[in-house]
N, C-alpha and C positions, 0 to 999 in steps of 0.2 A: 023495150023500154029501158030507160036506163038509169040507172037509180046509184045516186053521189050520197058517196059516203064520206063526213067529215076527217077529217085526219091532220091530229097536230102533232107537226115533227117539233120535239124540243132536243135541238144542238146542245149539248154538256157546253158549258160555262168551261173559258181559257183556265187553264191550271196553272197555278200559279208557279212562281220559279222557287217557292218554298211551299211544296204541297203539303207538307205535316203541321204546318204554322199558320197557315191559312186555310178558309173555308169560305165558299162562296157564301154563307148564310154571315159570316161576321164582315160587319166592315172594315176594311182597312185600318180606316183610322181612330176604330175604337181597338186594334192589339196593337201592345206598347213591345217594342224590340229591344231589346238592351241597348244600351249605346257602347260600342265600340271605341276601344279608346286608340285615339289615334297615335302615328309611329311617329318616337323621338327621332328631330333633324340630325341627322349627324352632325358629332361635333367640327369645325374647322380643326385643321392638322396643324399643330402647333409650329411658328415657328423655329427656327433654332436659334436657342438663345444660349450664352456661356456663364455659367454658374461658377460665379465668383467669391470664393470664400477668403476667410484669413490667412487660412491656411495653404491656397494656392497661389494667394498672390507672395505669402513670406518666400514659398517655395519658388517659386519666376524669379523672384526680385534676387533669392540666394542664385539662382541658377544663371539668370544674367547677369551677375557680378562677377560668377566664375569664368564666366568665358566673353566675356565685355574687352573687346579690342584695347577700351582706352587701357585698361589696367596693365603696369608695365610691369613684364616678365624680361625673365633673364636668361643665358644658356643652361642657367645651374637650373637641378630639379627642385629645389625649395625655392626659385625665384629670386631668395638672394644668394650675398657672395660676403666674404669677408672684407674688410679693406684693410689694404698693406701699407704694414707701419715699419717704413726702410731701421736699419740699425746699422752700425749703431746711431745712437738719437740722442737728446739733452733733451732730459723734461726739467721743465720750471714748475717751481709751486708757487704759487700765489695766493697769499690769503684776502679775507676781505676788504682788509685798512690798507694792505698797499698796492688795490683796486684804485681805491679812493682818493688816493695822495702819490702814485707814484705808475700809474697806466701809461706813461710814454716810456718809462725803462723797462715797461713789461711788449711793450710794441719794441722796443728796440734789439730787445732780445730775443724776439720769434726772426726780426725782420736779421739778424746774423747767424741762423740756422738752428733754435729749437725747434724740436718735433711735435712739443707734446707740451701741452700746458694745463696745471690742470691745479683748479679754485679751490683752496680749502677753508670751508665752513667755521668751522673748529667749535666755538659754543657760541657763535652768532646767531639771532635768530633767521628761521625758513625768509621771513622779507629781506632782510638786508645780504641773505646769499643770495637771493630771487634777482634782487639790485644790483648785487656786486657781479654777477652772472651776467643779468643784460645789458650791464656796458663794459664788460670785459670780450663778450662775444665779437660784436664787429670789431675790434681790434687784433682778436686773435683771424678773425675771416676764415679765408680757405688757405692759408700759408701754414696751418699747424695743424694737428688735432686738441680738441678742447676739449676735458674732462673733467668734471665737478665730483669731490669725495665724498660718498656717503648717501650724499642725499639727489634721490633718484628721482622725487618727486618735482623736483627742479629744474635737473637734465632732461627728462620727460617735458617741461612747459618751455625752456627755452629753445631745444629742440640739438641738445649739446652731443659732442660725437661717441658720449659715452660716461661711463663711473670708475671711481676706483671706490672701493669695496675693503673695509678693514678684515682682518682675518676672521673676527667671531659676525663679520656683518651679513645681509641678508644673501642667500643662495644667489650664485649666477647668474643662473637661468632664470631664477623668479626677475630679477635685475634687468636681465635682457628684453625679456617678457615685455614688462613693463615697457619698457623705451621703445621697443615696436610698436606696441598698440600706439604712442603717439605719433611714432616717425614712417606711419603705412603706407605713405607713397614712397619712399626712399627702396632703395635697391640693395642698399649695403645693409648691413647689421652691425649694430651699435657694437664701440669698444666696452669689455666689461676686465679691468686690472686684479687683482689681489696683493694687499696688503699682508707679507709673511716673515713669521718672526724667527724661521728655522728651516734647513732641507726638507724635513719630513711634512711640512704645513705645505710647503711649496711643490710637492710630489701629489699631495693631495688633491690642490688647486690646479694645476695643469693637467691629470689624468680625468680626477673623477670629476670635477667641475665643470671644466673647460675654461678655465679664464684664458686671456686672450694675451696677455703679457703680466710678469710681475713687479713687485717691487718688493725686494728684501731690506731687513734691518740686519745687516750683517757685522758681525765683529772683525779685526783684522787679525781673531784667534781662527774663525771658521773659516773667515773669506776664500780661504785654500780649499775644503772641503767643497764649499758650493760651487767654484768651478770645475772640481771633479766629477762632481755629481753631473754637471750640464754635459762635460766630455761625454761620460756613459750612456749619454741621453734618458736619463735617468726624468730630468727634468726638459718637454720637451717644445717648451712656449722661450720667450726672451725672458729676461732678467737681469731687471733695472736695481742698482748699487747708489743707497743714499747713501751723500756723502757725508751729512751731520755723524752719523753712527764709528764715521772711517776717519774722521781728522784728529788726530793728535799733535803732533808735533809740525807736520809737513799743512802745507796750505792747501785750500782745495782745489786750484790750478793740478799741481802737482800729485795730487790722487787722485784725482780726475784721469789726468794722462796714464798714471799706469795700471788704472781699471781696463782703461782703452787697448792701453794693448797688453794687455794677458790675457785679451780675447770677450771682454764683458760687453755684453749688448748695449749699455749705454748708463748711463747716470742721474742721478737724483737731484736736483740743486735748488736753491733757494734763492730768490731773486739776489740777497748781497753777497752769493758766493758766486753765481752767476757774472755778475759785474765783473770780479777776478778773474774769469776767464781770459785768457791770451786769444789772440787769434790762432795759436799754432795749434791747439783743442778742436777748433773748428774747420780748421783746414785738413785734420786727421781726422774726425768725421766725414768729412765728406768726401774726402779722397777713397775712402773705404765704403761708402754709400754707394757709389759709381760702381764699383765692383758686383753690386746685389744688385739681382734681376726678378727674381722671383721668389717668396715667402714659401717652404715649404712643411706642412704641415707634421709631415711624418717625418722631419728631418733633426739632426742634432742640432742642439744649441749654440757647440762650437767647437771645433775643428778637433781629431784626436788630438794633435800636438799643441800645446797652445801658441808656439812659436810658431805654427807654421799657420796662423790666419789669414793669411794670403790666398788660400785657395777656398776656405771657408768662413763666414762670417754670421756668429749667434744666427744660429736657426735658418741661413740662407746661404747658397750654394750657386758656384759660378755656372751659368746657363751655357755659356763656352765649352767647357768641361766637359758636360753630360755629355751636350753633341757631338765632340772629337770621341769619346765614350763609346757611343752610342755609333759612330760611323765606323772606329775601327772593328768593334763585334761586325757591323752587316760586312764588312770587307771581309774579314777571316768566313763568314760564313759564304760568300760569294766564292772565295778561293775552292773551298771546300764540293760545291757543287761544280764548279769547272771542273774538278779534278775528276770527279765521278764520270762525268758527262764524255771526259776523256778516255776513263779507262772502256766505257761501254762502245763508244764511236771514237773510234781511232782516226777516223776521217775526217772528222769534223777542225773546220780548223779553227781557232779561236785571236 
Protein backbone atom coordinates (compact mmCIF):
# COMPACT_ATOMS: atom_id res chain seq x y z
CA UNK A 1 0.00 0.00 0.00
CA UNK A 2 1.10 3.13 -0.45
CA UNK A 3 0.51 5.95 1.30
CA UNK A 4 1.31 9.97 -0.07
CA UNK A 5 2.42 12.19 2.18
CA UNK A 6 1.83 15.78 1.64
CA UNK A 7 4.81 18.01 1.30
CA UNK A 8 5.17 21.73 0.79
CA UNK A 9 8.59 22.83 -0.52
CA UNK A 10 8.76 26.63 0.10
CA UNK A 11 11.80 28.20 -2.23
CA UNK A 12 13.30 31.36 0.01
CA UNK A 13 11.98 34.54 -1.79
CA UNK A 14 14.97 36.34 -4.25
CA UNK A 15 17.22 38.36 -2.02
CA UNK A 16 17.21 41.37 -2.59
CA UNK A 17 20.46 43.37 -4.05
CA UNK A 18 20.26 45.44 -0.60
CA UNK A 19 19.47 42.46 1.78
CA UNK A 20 19.95 44.73 5.15
CA UNK A 21 17.25 47.36 3.66
CA UNK A 22 14.86 45.10 2.52
CA UNK A 23 12.70 42.29 3.78
CA UNK A 24 10.50 40.17 1.92
CA UNK A 25 7.62 41.09 4.60
CA UNK A 26 7.78 45.00 3.71
CA UNK A 27 6.91 46.26 0.46
CA UNK A 28 9.01 47.95 -1.63
CA UNK A 29 7.22 50.74 -1.98
CA UNK A 30 6.35 51.46 1.44
CA UNK A 31 10.63 52.02 2.46
CA UNK A 32 11.59 55.39 1.38
CA UNK A 33 15.60 55.36 0.16
CA UNK A 34 17.23 58.69 0.48
CA UNK A 35 17.54 60.26 -2.63
CA UNK A 36 20.93 60.64 -3.84
CA UNK A 37 22.03 63.60 -5.10
CA UNK A 38 23.07 63.74 -8.39
CA UNK A 39 26.77 64.50 -10.02
CA UNK A 40 27.54 68.28 -10.92
CA UNK A 41 28.09 68.44 -15.06
CA UNK A 42 31.42 69.31 -15.42
CA UNK A 43 32.01 72.68 -16.10
CA UNK A 44 33.08 73.64 -20.05
CA UNK A 45 36.84 74.66 -20.08
CA UNK A 46 37.16 78.09 -20.39
CA UNK A 47 38.20 79.64 -23.34
CA UNK A 48 41.28 81.79 -23.67
CA UNK A 49 40.65 84.95 -23.30
CA UNK A 50 43.40 88.12 -22.86
CA UNK A 51 42.81 90.13 -19.76
CA UNK A 52 43.16 93.62 -20.55
CA UNK A 53 43.84 96.15 -18.12
CA UNK A 54 45.11 99.95 -17.88
CA UNK A 55 47.83 98.98 -17.10
CA UNK A 56 48.91 96.61 -19.80
CA UNK A 57 47.54 98.39 -22.40
CA UNK A 58 49.85 101.90 -21.02
CA UNK A 59 52.52 99.15 -20.91
CA UNK A 60 52.05 97.82 -24.96
CA UNK A 61 51.21 101.27 -26.01
CA UNK A 62 54.81 102.40 -24.05
CA UNK A 63 56.50 99.47 -25.35
CA UNK A 64 55.37 99.85 -29.11
CA UNK A 65 56.45 103.43 -29.14
CA UNK A 66 59.76 102.32 -28.29
CA UNK A 67 60.49 100.14 -30.74
CA UNK A 68 57.80 101.42 -33.51
CA UNK A 69 59.62 101.37 -37.03
CA UNK A 70 57.90 104.77 -37.82
CA UNK A 71 59.94 106.59 -34.98
CA UNK A 72 63.07 108.17 -36.40
CA UNK A 73 66.25 107.19 -34.86
CA UNK A 74 69.62 108.28 -35.61
CA UNK A 75 73.38 106.79 -35.59
CA UNK A 76 73.79 108.88 -32.22
CA UNK A 77 72.72 106.72 -28.93
CA UNK A 78 70.33 109.55 -27.75
CA UNK A 79 68.65 109.60 -31.15
CA UNK A 80 69.60 113.11 -31.66
CA UNK A 81 72.57 115.15 -32.78
CA UNK A 82 73.53 118.60 -32.60
CA UNK A 83 73.09 120.97 -35.49
CA UNK A 84 76.15 122.82 -36.78
CA UNK A 85 76.39 126.43 -36.70
CA UNK A 86 79.54 127.15 -39.29
CA UNK A 87 81.59 130.35 -37.80
CA UNK A 88 82.36 132.67 -38.24
CA UNK A 89 78.58 133.76 -38.68
CA UNK A 90 76.52 137.46 -38.33
CA UNK A 91 73.64 137.22 -36.14
CA UNK A 92 71.06 139.85 -36.63
CA UNK A 93 68.74 141.00 -34.02
CA UNK A 94 65.62 141.93 -34.62
CA UNK A 95 63.08 143.29 -32.60
CA UNK A 96 59.31 143.36 -32.75
CA UNK A 97 58.50 146.83 -34.61
CA UNK A 98 61.09 146.28 -37.18
CA UNK A 99 59.32 142.78 -37.87
CA UNK A 100 56.36 144.98 -38.66
CA UNK A 101 57.73 147.94 -40.70
CA UNK A 102 60.98 146.72 -42.06
CA UNK A 103 60.87 142.46 -42.94
CA UNK A 104 62.30 142.83 -46.43
CA UNK A 105 65.67 144.32 -44.90
CA UNK A 106 65.48 141.63 -42.45
CA UNK A 107 65.07 138.97 -45.71
CA UNK A 108 67.70 140.94 -47.38
CA UNK A 109 70.15 140.34 -44.91
CA UNK A 110 69.89 136.46 -44.20
CA UNK A 111 69.44 136.31 -48.08
CA UNK A 112 73.65 138.17 -48.11
CA UNK A 113 74.86 135.56 -45.55
CA UNK A 114 73.61 135.95 -41.77
CA UNK A 115 73.63 132.81 -39.78
CA UNK A 116 71.56 133.50 -37.08
CA UNK A 117 68.82 135.57 -36.56
CA UNK A 118 67.30 136.01 -33.62
CA UNK A 119 63.63 138.24 -32.37
CA UNK A 120 63.91 140.17 -29.40
CA UNK A 121 60.90 140.53 -27.29
CA UNK A 122 62.00 143.13 -25.21
CA UNK A 123 58.70 144.35 -22.97
CA UNK A 124 56.35 143.37 -25.75
CA UNK A 125 53.57 141.42 -24.94
CA UNK A 126 53.74 137.12 -25.24
CA UNK A 127 50.99 138.06 -28.51
CA UNK A 128 52.66 140.41 -30.33
CA UNK A 129 56.29 138.27 -29.95
CA UNK A 130 53.82 135.24 -30.89
CA UNK A 131 52.98 137.59 -34.08
CA UNK A 132 56.27 139.08 -34.72
CA UNK A 133 57.49 135.38 -34.53
CA UNK A 134 55.20 133.84 -37.14
CA UNK A 135 55.78 136.15 -39.77
CA UNK A 136 59.32 136.66 -39.34
CA UNK A 137 59.72 132.68 -39.40
CA UNK A 138 58.99 131.95 -43.30
CA UNK A 139 61.23 134.60 -44.16
CA UNK A 140 63.83 133.59 -42.22
CA UNK A 141 63.05 129.63 -43.89
CA UNK A 142 65.83 127.22 -43.81
CA UNK A 143 68.62 129.67 -45.05
CA UNK A 144 69.49 130.85 -41.23
CA UNK A 145 68.93 129.63 -37.97
CA UNK A 146 66.14 131.41 -36.05
CA UNK A 147 66.11 132.14 -32.44
CA UNK A 148 63.60 134.09 -30.22
CA UNK A 149 65.25 135.63 -26.60
CA UNK A 150 63.88 134.75 -23.66
CA UNK A 151 60.89 133.59 -24.17
CA UNK A 152 60.65 129.92 -24.74
CA UNK A 153 57.16 129.47 -24.67
CA UNK A 154 57.03 130.84 -28.13
CA UNK A 155 59.83 129.09 -29.67
CA UNK A 156 58.29 125.97 -28.39
CA UNK A 157 54.71 126.99 -30.32
CA UNK A 158 56.35 128.27 -33.45
CA UNK A 159 58.47 125.49 -33.57
CA UNK A 160 61.94 128.16 -33.64
CA UNK A 161 65.56 126.55 -34.02
CA UNK A 162 66.22 127.54 -30.62
CA UNK A 163 66.67 130.55 -27.53
CA UNK A 164 68.96 132.86 -26.37
CA UNK A 165 68.66 132.93 -22.66
CA UNK A 166 69.96 136.19 -20.46
CA UNK A 167 72.55 135.34 -17.87
CA UNK A 168 70.23 135.26 -14.73
CA UNK A 169 67.40 133.44 -17.20
CA UNK A 170 65.97 129.98 -16.83
CA UNK A 171 68.60 126.90 -16.85
CA UNK A 172 69.67 125.36 -20.19
CA UNK A 173 68.59 122.42 -20.01
CA UNK A 174 65.29 123.14 -18.31
CA UNK A 175 65.15 125.47 -21.81
CA UNK A 176 66.18 122.61 -24.03
CA UNK A 177 63.65 120.39 -22.34
CA UNK A 178 61.21 122.35 -23.08
CA UNK A 179 61.69 122.86 -26.85
CA UNK A 180 61.96 119.05 -27.25
CA UNK A 181 58.88 118.05 -25.85
CA UNK A 182 57.34 120.26 -28.68
CA UNK A 183 59.80 119.56 -31.49
CA UNK A 184 59.65 115.27 -30.99
CA UNK A 185 59.71 114.34 -34.34
CA UNK A 186 62.93 116.44 -35.17
CA UNK A 187 66.37 114.69 -35.08
CA UNK A 188 68.35 117.71 -34.14
CA UNK A 189 68.24 119.41 -30.68
CA UNK A 190 67.16 122.77 -30.31
CA UNK A 191 70.02 125.73 -30.24
CA UNK A 192 70.04 127.08 -26.59
CA UNK A 193 72.70 130.62 -26.45
CA UNK A 194 73.86 132.51 -23.27
CA UNK A 195 73.60 135.97 -22.73
CA UNK A 196 77.24 136.90 -20.54
CA UNK A 197 78.23 139.76 -19.10
CA UNK A 198 82.01 138.53 -18.04
CA UNK A 199 84.78 135.60 -18.72
CA UNK A 200 83.75 133.90 -15.60
CA UNK A 201 79.66 133.85 -16.29
CA UNK A 202 80.82 132.55 -19.80
CA UNK A 203 83.18 129.64 -18.18
CA UNK A 204 80.13 128.90 -16.26
CA UNK A 205 77.78 128.67 -19.32
CA UNK A 206 79.90 126.54 -21.67
CA UNK A 207 81.13 123.83 -18.87
CA UNK A 208 78.38 123.50 -16.42
CA UNK A 209 75.43 124.45 -18.56
CA UNK A 210 76.13 123.34 -21.78
CA UNK A 211 74.95 126.21 -23.81
CA UNK A 212 75.53 125.76 -27.34
CA UNK A 213 77.19 129.22 -28.29
CA UNK A 214 77.52 132.68 -26.62
CA UNK A 215 76.98 136.12 -26.71
CA UNK A 216 79.23 138.47 -24.79
CA UNK A 217 78.91 142.20 -23.54
CA UNK A 218 82.32 142.83 -23.74
CA UNK A 219 84.23 146.01 -23.35
CA UNK A 220 87.28 146.96 -25.52
CA UNK A 221 89.11 147.10 -21.77
CA UNK A 222 88.45 143.16 -21.64
CA UNK A 223 87.96 142.15 -25.17
CA UNK A 224 91.96 141.08 -24.99
CA UNK A 225 91.26 138.87 -22.02
CA UNK A 226 88.20 137.06 -23.61
CA UNK A 227 90.07 135.93 -26.47
CA UNK A 228 92.66 134.58 -24.24
CA UNK A 229 90.59 133.05 -22.34
CA UNK A 230 89.11 131.17 -25.70
CA UNK A 231 92.98 130.46 -26.73
CA UNK A 232 93.35 128.45 -23.43
CA UNK A 233 90.20 126.80 -24.31
CA UNK A 234 89.22 127.94 -21.14
CA UNK A 235 85.96 128.70 -22.69
CA UNK A 236 85.05 125.82 -25.04
CA UNK A 237 81.59 126.77 -27.20
CA UNK A 238 81.76 129.97 -29.92
CA UNK A 239 81.56 133.31 -28.88
CA UNK A 240 79.61 135.95 -30.45
CA UNK A 241 80.95 139.99 -29.85
CA UNK A 242 78.06 142.51 -29.79
CA UNK A 243 78.98 145.32 -31.45
CA UNK A 244 76.70 148.14 -29.64
CA UNK A 245 79.12 147.49 -26.41
CA UNK A 246 82.51 147.83 -28.95
CA UNK A 247 81.71 151.07 -30.94
CA UNK A 248 83.23 154.26 -30.14
CA UNK A 249 84.83 156.16 -32.38
CA UNK A 250 85.24 153.61 -35.34
CA UNK A 251 82.05 152.33 -37.31
CA UNK A 252 80.67 149.14 -37.01
CA UNK A 253 81.87 147.93 -40.53
CA UNK A 254 85.28 148.37 -39.22
CA UNK A 255 84.97 146.47 -35.69
CA UNK A 256 83.18 144.09 -37.25
CA UNK A 257 86.22 143.39 -39.47
CA UNK A 258 88.79 143.26 -36.72
CA UNK A 259 86.78 141.03 -34.46
CA UNK A 260 86.93 138.87 -37.62
CA UNK A 261 90.15 138.58 -37.75
CA UNK A 262 91.72 138.33 -34.44
CA UNK A 263 90.14 135.14 -34.68
CA UNK A 264 86.18 135.83 -33.08
CA UNK A 265 83.67 133.41 -33.97
CA UNK A 266 81.48 135.91 -35.26
CA UNK A 267 79.40 139.07 -34.41
CA UNK A 268 76.38 140.74 -32.95
CA UNK A 269 74.54 143.32 -35.10
CA UNK A 270 71.49 145.17 -35.15
CA UNK A 271 69.57 145.42 -38.36
CA UNK A 272 70.96 149.49 -39.02
CA UNK A 273 74.46 148.38 -38.25
CA UNK A 274 73.82 145.46 -40.39
CA UNK A 275 72.91 147.63 -43.45
CA UNK A 276 76.66 149.16 -42.97
CA UNK A 277 78.06 146.12 -43.66
CA UNK A 278 80.40 146.15 -46.96
CA UNK A 279 80.47 143.30 -48.90
CA UNK A 280 84.18 142.65 -48.04
CA UNK A 281 82.56 141.44 -44.23
CA UNK A 282 80.82 138.96 -45.99
CA UNK A 283 83.14 137.73 -48.43
CA UNK A 284 85.73 137.23 -45.12
CA UNK A 285 83.03 135.13 -43.67
CA UNK A 286 82.57 133.03 -46.00
CA UNK A 287 85.94 132.60 -47.35
CA UNK A 288 86.72 131.29 -43.80
CA UNK A 289 83.30 129.23 -43.50
CA UNK A 290 84.72 126.99 -46.59
CA UNK A 291 87.71 126.29 -44.55
CA UNK A 292 85.24 124.50 -41.39
CA UNK A 293 84.26 121.03 -41.93
CA UNK A 294 83.30 119.71 -38.88
CA UNK A 295 82.19 121.49 -35.24
CA UNK A 296 84.23 119.97 -32.70
CA UNK A 297 83.04 119.55 -29.45
CA UNK A 298 86.23 119.06 -27.30
CA UNK A 299 88.05 121.54 -29.33
CA UNK A 300 89.40 125.22 -28.82
CA UNK A 301 87.69 128.21 -29.62
CA UNK A 302 90.51 129.54 -31.54
CA UNK A 303 93.81 128.79 -32.82
CA UNK A 304 96.93 129.30 -30.20
CA UNK A 305 98.29 132.00 -32.29
CA UNK A 306 95.58 134.24 -33.12
CA UNK A 307 97.39 135.15 -36.28
CA UNK A 308 97.62 132.08 -37.49
CA UNK A 309 93.52 131.33 -38.07
CA UNK A 310 94.23 129.82 -41.02
CA UNK A 311 94.54 126.49 -39.75
CA UNK A 312 91.96 126.85 -37.08
CA UNK A 313 88.69 128.62 -36.89
CA UNK A 314 86.57 129.42 -33.30
CA UNK A 315 85.91 125.91 -32.19
CA UNK A 316 86.58 124.09 -35.67
CA UNK A 317 89.47 122.43 -37.17
CA UNK A 318 90.55 121.73 -40.76
CA UNK A 319 89.30 118.09 -41.57
CA UNK A 320 92.52 118.07 -44.07
CA UNK A 321 94.84 118.34 -41.28
CA UNK A 322 93.78 115.62 -39.10
CA UNK A 323 93.97 113.17 -42.02
CA UNK A 324 97.51 114.16 -43.41
CA UNK A 325 97.92 113.91 -39.27
CA UNK A 326 96.54 111.13 -38.95
CA UNK A 327 98.29 109.31 -42.29
CA UNK A 328 101.75 110.42 -41.42
CA UNK A 329 101.55 108.51 -37.62
CA UNK A 330 100.08 105.15 -39.56
CA UNK A 331 103.19 105.65 -42.05
CA UNK A 332 105.83 106.01 -39.21
CA UNK A 333 104.18 103.30 -37.67
CA UNK A 334 104.19 100.99 -40.84
CA UNK A 335 107.90 101.93 -41.24
CA UNK A 336 108.35 100.71 -37.79
CA UNK A 337 106.97 97.18 -38.37
CA UNK A 338 108.74 96.58 -41.82
CA UNK A 339 111.77 97.26 -39.98
CA UNK A 340 111.08 94.46 -37.26
CA UNK A 341 109.78 92.08 -39.77
CA UNK A 342 113.26 92.81 -41.44
CA UNK A 343 115.43 92.28 -38.60
CA UNK A 344 113.59 88.82 -37.79
CA UNK A 345 113.37 87.56 -41.78
CA UNK A 346 116.19 88.66 -43.43
CA UNK A 347 114.68 86.91 -46.47
CA UNK A 348 111.86 88.50 -46.78
CA UNK A 349 111.84 90.88 -49.43
CA UNK A 350 109.77 93.97 -49.14
Amino acid sequence: MVVSIPFTHIFPSRLSKLPFLFSPSIPPHLFLLPKSKPKPKPKPKPKHKCLVTAQSINGASSSNSSTSPDRIRTLFPGGFKRPEVSVPTLVLRVSVDEVASQIGAVSEAVSRGVGIVVLEGGDQSGGRVYEAACALKPVVADRAYFLIAERVDVASAIGASGVVLQDDGIPTIVARNMMMQSKSDSIYLPLVARVVQNIDSAKNASSSEGADFLIIKATSDNISRVLQDSVDQSVKVPIFFTLTDLLHEESPPVVASKLLDSGAAGVVASLAEMELFTENIFEKILKRSHDVDKLLQDGCLFSGDLESTASQVAGFTKLGEMEVELIERERALLEETATLIRKAVPTVIF
